[in-house]
N, C-alpha and C positions, 0 to 999 in steps of 0.2 A: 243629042237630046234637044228638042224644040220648046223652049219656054217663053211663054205669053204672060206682059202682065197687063194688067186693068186698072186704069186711072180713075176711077169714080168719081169725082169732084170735077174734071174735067173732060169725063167721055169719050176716055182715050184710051188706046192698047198700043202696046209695044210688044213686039215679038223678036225671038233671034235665039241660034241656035247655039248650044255647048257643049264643045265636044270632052273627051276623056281627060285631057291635058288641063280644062277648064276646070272641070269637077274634080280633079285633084289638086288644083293649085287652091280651089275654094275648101277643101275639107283640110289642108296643111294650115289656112290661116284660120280655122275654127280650133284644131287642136292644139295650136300657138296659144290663140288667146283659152282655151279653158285651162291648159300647164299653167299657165300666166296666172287666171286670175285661182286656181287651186293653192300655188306660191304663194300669193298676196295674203290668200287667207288663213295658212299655215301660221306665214308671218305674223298676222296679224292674229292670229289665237294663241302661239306662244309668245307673243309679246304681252298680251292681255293677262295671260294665265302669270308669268312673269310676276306682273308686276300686282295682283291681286293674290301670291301664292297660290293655285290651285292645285294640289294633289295630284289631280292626274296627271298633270305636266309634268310637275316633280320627276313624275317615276317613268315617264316618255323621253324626255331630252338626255337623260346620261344613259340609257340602256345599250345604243350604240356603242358608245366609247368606253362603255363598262365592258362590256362584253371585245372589245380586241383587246384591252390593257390585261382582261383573264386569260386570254388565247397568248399573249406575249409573254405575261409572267410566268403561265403553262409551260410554255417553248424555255422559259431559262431558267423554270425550275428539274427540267426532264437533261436539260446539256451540265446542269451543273452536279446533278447529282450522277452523271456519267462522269464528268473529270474528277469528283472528287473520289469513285470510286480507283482511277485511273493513278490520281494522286497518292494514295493509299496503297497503290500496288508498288508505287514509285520508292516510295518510304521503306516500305521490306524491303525490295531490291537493294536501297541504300545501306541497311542495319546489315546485309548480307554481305556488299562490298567492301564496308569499312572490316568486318570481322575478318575478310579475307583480307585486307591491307595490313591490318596489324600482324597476322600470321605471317606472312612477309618479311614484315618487318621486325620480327622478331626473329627470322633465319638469316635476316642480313647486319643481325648486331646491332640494332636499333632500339634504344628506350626511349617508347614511347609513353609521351607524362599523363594525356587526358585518357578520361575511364575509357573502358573496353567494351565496344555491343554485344550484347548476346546475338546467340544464335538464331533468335526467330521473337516474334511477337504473338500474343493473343491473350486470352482471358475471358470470361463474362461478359456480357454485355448487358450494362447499365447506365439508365437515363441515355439513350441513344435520342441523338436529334439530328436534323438537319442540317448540311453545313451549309451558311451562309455564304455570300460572296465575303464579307472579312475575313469570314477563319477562314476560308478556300485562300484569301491572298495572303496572309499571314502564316499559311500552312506553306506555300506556295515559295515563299522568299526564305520561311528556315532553310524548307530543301534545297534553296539556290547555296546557302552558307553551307550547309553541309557537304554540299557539290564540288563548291572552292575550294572549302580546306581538304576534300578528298584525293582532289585534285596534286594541290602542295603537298600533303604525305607522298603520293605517286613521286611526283617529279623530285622527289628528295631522295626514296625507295631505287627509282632509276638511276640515279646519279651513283649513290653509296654501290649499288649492283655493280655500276658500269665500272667502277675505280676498283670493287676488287675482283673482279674480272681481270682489269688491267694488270693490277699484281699478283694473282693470279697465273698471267700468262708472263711474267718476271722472274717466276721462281725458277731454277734452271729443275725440272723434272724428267724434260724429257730424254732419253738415251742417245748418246751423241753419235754412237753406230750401231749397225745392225747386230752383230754380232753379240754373244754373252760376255759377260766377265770371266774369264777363266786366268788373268796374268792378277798380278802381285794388287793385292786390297792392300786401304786407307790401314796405316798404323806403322808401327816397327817391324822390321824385318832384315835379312841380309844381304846386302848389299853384293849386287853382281859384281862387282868392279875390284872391290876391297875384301870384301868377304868378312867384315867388321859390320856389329849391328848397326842399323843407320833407320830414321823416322821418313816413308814414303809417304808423302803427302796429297795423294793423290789414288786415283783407281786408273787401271794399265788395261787396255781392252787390245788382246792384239785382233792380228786381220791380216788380209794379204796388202800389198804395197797398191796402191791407188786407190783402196778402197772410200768411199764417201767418208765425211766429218762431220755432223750434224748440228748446229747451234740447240743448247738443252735451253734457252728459251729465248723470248725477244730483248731486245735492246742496240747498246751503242758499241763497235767495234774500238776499242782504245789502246793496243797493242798489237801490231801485226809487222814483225822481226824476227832476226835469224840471232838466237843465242846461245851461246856455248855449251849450254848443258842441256836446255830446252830444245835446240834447234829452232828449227821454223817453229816460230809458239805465235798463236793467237788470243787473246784476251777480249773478253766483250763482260760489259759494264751492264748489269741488269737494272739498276737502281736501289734505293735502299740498301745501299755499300755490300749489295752482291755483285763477287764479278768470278766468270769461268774461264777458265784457263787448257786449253789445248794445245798440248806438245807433239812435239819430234815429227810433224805432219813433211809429206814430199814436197806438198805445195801449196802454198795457201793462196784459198780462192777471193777473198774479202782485201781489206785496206780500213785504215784509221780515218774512221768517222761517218763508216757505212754504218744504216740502222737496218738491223738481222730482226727477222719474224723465229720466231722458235721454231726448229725444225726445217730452219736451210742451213742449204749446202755453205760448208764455210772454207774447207779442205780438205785434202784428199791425207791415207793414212801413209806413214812414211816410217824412217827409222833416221833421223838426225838428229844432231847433236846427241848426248851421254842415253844411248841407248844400244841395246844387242841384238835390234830384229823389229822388223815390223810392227807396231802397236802407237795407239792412242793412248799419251798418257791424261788424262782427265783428274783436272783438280776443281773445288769450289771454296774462294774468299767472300770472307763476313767481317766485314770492320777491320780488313787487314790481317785477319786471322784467317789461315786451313784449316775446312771444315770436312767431315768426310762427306764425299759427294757421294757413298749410298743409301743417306738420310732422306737428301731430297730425291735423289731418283726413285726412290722409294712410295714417295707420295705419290707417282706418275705410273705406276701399275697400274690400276686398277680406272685411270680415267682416259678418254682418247687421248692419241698421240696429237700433239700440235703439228708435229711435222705433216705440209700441205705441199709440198715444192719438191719432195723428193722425188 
């Protein structure tokens, strides 16, 4: 572009040419200063307006920042009444686990002191409002208590479970061979030897000679000897001043102070000491007393065998 200009006062001209790079660097400093002074006069009208209260200012300068603190409170009234619905759901959930805690806890011999949930919630709905951020956090920290102490019944419920579990697998129930009962039941009867009534304290399983011996539940081995009437006799201490007693065996597989799972191998079947043939004789002590052992094996019908090692 070729621009000329004309001195009048002095009867002059100057000429010289501008190229694209020019007239762009010239219209960048035209739109500088019209931002520039468009700013100044913004400024300078809500400054005016300010401080003479003008009304339309008023309702100009907070429109912006009204308008994103609606769009924000929008956004965490729309997330909060999602948790609180979430929240809600959480709370049955909870009225549902505690009901099933106490049922628990009532098949595991536990009394429990505070009230009992029902089954389900609901009702009318009346005076329904919003939930605030307080009640959402006040809602939010019962169910955390609720959580804990749920939590502590559990781990109490486990514990009680696991202990009689434990005595449980103590009680001597399970059948100490394969075989059925068919030799001389727990009571009075007549005596091979003498042929005088005599009290057999015990249950007689016979078998053939080497057959397996089976521990009728877990514990401690505390007698394992060759005695004159017994023969080779084994004894294992269940706890709770049970302990079972295995006679006249060929050979005993254990030793004093071995710990037996119910249902191992502890000897094999024999005919030693005060015996006429082959047979296990199987007895069960309670406080020092003969109890008859087809009480407890009796309770062992009907549930699996512990024996895992045969």
């Amino acid at each position: 572009m070729h621009v000329i200009i004309t001195d009048t006062r002095f009867r002059s001209t100057r000429s010289f040419e501008l190229g694209i790079k020019g007239l762009f660097a010239i219209a960048m400093c035209v739109a500088v200063v019209a931002i520039a002074g468009a700013m100044a006069a913004y400024h300078a009208l809500v400054k005016a307006g300010t401080l003479n209260n003008w009304p339309i200012v008023g309702q100009i300068i907070p429109q912006v920042p009204n308008e994103n603190a609606e769009s924000h409170n929008r956004y965490l009234r729309e997330n909060l009444d999602v948790m609180a619905t979430r929240l809600g759901e959480l709370q049955a959930r909870m009225v549902q686990l505690d009901s099933l805690g106490l049922r628990v806890a009532e098949l595991a011999g536990m009394d429990v002191s505070f009230a009992k949930p029902g089954p389900g919630a609901g009702g009318a709905l009346v005076s329904a409002r919003a939930l605030s951020v307080d009640d959402f956090s006040q809602a939010l920290s019962s169910l955390q208590v609720e959580a804990n102490s749920g939590e502590d019944l559990l781990t109490v419920l486990e514990s009680r479970l696991l202990d009689q579990k434990l005595q449980q697998a103590m009680i001597p129930t399970t059948r100490p061979v394969d075989s059925e009962l068919t030799g001389s039941r727990f009571g009075r009867r007549v005596d091979p030897f003498t042929g005088a009534s005599a009290m057999h304290t015990g249950l007689d399983f016979p078998g053939p000679k080497g057959a397996p011996i089976y521990a009728a539940a877990g514990g401690v081995v505390v007698t394992a000897l060759r005695h004159a009437e017994y023969g080779n006799m084994v004894e294992i201490d269940h706890g709770n001043d049970i302990v079972t007693r295995y006679a006249h065996t060929s050979r005993m597989l254990v030793k004093v102070g071995d710990l037996i799972k119910g249902g191992q191998k502890i000897g094999l079947i024999g005919s030693t000491g005060r015996s006429t043939g082959p047979h296990l004789h199987f007895e069960v002590w309670v406080s020092g007393r003969y109890k008859d052992p087809a009480k407890f094996l009796a309770m062992g019908r009907d549930s699996p065998k512990l024996a895992t090692s045969r």
